[in-house]
C-alpha positions in Angstrom: 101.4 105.3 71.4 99.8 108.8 70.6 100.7 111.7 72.3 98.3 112.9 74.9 97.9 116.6 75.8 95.5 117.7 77.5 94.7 121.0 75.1 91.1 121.6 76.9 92.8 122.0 80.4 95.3 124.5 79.0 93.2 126.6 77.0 90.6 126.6 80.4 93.8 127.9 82.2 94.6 130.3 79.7 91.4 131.6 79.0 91.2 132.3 83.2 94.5 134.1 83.0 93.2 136.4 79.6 89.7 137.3 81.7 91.9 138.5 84.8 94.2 140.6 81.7 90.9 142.4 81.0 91.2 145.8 80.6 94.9 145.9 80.2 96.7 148.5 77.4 98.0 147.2 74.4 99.5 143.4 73.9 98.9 142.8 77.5 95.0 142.1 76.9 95.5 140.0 74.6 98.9 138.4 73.9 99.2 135.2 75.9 102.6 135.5 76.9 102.9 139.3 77.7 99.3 138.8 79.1 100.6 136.1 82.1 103.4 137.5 83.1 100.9 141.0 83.2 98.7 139.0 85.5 101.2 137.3 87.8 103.0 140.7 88.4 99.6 142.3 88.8 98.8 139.4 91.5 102.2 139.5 93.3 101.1 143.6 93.9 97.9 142.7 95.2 98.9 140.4 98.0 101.5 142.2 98.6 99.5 145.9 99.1 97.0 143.8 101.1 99.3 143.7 103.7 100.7 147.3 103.3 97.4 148.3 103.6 96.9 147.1 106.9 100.3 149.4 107.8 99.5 152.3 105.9 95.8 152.7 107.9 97.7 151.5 110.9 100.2 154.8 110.6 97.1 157.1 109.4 95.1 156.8 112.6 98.3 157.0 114.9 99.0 160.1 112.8 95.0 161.1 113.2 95.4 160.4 117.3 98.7 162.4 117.8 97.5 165.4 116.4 94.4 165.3 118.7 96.1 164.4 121.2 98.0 167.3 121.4 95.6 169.6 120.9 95.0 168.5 124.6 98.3 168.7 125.8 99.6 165.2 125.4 102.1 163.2 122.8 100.7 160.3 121.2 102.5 157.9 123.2 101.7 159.6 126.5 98.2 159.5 125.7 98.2 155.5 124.5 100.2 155.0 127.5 97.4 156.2 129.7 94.6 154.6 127.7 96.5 151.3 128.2 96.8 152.4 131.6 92.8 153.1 132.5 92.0 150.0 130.6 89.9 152.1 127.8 88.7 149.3 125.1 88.9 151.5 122.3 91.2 150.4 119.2 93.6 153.2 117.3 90.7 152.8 114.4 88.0 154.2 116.8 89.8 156.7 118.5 91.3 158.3 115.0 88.0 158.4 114.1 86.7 160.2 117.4 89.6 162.2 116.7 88.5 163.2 113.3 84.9 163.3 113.3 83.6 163.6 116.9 86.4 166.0 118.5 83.9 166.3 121.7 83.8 162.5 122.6 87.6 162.5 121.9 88.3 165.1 124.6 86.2 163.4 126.9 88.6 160.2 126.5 91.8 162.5 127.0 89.8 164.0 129.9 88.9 160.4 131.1 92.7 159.4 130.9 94.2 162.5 132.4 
């Protein structure tokens, strides 16, 4: 019996994995061997920073909200408390960005929750 391989499915898979090595330096482009394990590193970082993403922003605006915060007389975690407390709707997101950009509406929150 002759042996079957399925050479059309392979190169399809290979050729995906060489399109995602785009733009890489040297043999990574376009060596097939350096080039997948390239890509499955470069993957592996991508879901991975996806969800340290989500932590990094996370400790930005409760950096963002502390330091206004204080300008008004109150630590971060006094101030969340309070929020929590008045039952203010406003996500960490929001208020960094009121803390930021809109330092008027912020102080009207800390004025709303004092």
């Amino acid at each position: 019996m002759p042996r079957s391989v399925n050479s059309v499915a392979s190169r399809a898979r290979r050729k995906n994995t060489m399109k995602l090595a785009k733009g890489y330096f040297g043999r990574r482009k376009n060596v097939w061997t350096v080039s997948k394990n390239a890509v499955e590193k470069g993957l592996t970082y991508a879901y991975r920073d996806r969800k340290n993403k989500k932590r990094n922003f996370r400790s930005l605006w409760i950096q963002r909200i502390n330091a206004g915060a204080r300008q008004h007389g109150l630590s971060y975690s006094e101030f969340m408390g309070k929020v929590n407390a008045k039952g203010i709707e406003l996500n960490r997101k929001v208020l960094a960005d009121l803390a930021m950009n809109n330092p008027e509406a912020f102080k009207a929150v800390v004025d709303a929750v004092k």
